[in-house]
SERO-4910 file (N, C-alpha, C, O; in steps of 0.05 Angstrom, whole numbers):
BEGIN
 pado doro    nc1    nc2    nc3   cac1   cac2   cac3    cc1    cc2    cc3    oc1    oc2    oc3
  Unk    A   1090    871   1783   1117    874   1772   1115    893   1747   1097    895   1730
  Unk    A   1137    904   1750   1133    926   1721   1141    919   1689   1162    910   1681
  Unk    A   1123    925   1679   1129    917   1644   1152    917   1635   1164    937   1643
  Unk    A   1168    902   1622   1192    904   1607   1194    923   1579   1215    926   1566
  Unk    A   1172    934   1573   1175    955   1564   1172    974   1576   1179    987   1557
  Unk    A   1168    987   1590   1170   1001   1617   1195   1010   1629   1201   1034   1632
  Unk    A   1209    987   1635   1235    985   1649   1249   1003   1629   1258   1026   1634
  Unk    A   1251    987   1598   1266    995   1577   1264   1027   1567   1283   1040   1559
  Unk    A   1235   1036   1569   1234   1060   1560   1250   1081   1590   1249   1106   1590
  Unk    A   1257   1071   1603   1271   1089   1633   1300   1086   1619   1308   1108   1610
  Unk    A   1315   1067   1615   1335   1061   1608   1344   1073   1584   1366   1082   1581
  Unk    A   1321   1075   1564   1335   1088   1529   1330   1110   1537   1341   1128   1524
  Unk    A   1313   1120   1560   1318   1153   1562   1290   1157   1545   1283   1180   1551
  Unk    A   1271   1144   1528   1250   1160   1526   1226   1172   1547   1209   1189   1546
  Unk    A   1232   1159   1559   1212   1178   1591   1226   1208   1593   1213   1229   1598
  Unk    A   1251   1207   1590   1256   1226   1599   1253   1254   1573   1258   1278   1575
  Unk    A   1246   1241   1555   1242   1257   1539   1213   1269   1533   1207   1288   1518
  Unk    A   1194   1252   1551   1166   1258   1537   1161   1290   1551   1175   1305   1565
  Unk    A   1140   1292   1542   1126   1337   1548   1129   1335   1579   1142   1351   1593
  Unk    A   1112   1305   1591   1113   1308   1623   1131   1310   1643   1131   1323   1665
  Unk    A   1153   1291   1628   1176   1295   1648   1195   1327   1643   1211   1336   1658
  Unk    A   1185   1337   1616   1198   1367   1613   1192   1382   1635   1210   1393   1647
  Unk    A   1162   1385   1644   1153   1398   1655   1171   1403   1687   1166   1421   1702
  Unk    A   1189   1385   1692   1200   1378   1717   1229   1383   1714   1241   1368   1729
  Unk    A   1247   1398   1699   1270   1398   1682   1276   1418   1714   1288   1414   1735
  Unk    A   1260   1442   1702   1270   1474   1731   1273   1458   1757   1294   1454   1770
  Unk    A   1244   1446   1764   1256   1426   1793   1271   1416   1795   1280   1419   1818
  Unk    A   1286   1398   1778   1300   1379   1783   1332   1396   1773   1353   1385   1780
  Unk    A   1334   1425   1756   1357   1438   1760   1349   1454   1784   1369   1467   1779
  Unk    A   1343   1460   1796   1336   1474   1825   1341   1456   1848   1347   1467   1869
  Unk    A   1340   1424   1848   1351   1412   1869   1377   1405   1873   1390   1403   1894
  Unk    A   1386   1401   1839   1414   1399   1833   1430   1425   1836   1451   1417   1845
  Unk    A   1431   1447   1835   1445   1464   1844   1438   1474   1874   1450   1493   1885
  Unk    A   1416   1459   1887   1418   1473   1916   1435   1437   1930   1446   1438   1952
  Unk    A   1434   1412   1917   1460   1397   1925   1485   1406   1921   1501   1398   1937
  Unk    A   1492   1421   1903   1523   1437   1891   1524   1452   1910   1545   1451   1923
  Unk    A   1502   1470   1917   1519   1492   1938   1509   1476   1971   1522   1480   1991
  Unk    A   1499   1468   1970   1500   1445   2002   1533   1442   2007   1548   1452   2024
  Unk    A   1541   1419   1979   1568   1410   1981   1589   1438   1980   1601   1448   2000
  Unk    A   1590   1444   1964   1608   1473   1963   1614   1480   1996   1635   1478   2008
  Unk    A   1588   1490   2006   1592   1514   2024   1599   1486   2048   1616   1491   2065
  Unk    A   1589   1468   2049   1604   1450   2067   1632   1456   2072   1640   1467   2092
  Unk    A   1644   1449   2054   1673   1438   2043   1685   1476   2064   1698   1480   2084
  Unk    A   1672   1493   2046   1688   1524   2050   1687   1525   2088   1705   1533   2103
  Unk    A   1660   1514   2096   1662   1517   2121   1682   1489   2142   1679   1485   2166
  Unk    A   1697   1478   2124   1708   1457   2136   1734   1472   2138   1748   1475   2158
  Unk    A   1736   1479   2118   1764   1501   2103   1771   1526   2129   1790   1530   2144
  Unk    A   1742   1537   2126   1747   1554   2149   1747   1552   2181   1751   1571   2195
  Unk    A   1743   1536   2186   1750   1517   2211   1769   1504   2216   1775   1502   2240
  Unk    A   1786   1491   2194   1809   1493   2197   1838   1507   2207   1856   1502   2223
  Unk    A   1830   1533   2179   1849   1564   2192   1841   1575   2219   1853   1591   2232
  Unk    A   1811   1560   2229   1814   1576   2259   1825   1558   2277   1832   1564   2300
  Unk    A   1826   1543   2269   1840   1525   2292   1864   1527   2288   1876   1523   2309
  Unk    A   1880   1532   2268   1916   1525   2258   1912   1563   2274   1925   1566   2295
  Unk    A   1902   1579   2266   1894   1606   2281   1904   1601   2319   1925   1609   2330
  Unk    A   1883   1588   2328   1886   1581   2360   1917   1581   2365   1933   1597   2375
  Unk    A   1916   1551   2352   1946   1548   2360   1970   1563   2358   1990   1563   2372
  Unk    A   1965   1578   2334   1983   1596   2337   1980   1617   2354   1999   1632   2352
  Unk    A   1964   1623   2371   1957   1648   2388   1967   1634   2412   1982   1646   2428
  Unk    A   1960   1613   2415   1963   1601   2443   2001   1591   2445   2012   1583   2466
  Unk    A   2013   1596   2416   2045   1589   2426   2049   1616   2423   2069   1620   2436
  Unk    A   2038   1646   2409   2051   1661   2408   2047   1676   2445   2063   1692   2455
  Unk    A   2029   1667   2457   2010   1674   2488   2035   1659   2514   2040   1668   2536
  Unk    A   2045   1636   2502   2068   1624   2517   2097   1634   2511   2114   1639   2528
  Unk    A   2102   1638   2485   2126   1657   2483   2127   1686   2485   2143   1703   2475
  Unk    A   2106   1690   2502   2096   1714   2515   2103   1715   2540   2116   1734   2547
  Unk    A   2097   1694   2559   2094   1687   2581   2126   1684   2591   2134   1691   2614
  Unk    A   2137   1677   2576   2169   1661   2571   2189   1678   2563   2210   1666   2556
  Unk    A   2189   1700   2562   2199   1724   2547   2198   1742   2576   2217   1746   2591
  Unk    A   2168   1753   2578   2159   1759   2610   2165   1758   2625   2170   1779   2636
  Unk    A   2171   1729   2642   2182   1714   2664   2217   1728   2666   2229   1741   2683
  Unk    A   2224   1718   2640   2253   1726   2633   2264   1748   2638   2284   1752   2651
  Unk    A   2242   1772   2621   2254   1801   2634   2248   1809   2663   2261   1824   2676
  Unk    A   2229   1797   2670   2230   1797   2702   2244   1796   2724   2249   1809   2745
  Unk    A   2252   1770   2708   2274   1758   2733   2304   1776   2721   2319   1782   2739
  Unk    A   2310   1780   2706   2331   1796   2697   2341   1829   2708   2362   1841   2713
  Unk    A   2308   1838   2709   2316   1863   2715   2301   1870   2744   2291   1892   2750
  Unk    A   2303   1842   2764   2306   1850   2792   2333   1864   2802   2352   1863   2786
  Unk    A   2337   1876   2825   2358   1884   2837   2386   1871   2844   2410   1875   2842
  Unk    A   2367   1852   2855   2385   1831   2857   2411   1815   2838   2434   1806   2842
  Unk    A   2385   1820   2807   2405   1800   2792   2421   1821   2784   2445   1817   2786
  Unk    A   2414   1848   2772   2428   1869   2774   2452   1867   2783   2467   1864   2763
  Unk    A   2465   1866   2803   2478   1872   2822   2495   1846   2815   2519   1849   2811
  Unk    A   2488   1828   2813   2499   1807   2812   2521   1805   2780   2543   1794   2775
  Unk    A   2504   1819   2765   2510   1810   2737   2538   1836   2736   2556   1836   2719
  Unk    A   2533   1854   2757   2557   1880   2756   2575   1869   2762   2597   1877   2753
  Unk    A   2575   1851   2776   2600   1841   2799   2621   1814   2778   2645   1809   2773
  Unk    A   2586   1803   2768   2608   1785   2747   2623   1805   2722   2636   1791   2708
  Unk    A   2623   1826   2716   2633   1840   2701   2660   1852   2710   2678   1858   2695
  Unk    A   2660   1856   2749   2683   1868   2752   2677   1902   2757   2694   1920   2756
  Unk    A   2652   1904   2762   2642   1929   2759   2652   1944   2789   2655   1929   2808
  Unk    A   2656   1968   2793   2665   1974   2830   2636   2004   2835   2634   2025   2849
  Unk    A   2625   1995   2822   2591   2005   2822   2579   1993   2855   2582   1969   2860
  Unk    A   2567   2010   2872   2561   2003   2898   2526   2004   2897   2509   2016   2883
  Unk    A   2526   1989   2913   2491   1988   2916   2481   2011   2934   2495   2013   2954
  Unk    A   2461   2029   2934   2454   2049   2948   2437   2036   2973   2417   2021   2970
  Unk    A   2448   2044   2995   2435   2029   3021   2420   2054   3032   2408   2050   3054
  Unk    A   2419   2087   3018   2402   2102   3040   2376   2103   3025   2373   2098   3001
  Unk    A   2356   2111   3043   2335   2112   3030   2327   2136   3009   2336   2157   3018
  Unk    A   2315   2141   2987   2312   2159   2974   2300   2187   2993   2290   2184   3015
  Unk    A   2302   2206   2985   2295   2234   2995   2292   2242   2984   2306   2242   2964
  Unk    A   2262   2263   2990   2239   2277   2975   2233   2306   2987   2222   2317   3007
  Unk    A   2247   2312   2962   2258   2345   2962   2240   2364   2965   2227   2362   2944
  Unk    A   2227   2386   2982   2208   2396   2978   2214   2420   2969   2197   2437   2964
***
């Protein structure tokens, strides 16, 4: 079991003052700032994993209101609906039934 003066000199801090434990000051600031930047660059890489993911999602709704937009002008500017959308207007516009001809 360890001395009670022993214990005590850890506690008032004179150990930490004697020449030997100086000698260990750089090590022990060298472990403490490579724990600071452990934690730091953790944290930044949590950070940035975050914006890529809030990133995704935004790509993947701007990729569907893509899709949805697409579909839309599609179906809009068939012939069919064409024609249809003249008629609800009242339009007296005729549909061309001959085939095109290619002028030489």
């Amino acid at each position: 079991m360890a001395d009670a003066h022993d214990i005590q000199s850890w506690l008032n801090g004179d150990k930490l003052r004697s020449e030997r434990a100086k000698e260990y000051y750089p090590l022990l600031g060298l472990i403490l700032g490579l724990i600071f930047l452990y934690i730091l660059l953790g944290y930044q890489a949590g950070k940035q994993q975050h914006r890529l993911t809030d990133t995704k999602k935004e790509m993947l709704d701007a990729k569907f209101r893509y899709m949805t937009i697409s579909a839309q002008l599609t179906n809009s500017t068939r012939q069919s609906q064409i024609i249809e959308a003249l008629r609800e207007h009242g339009s007296t516009l005729q549909e061309n039934t001959k085939p095109p001809v290619k002028i030489e």
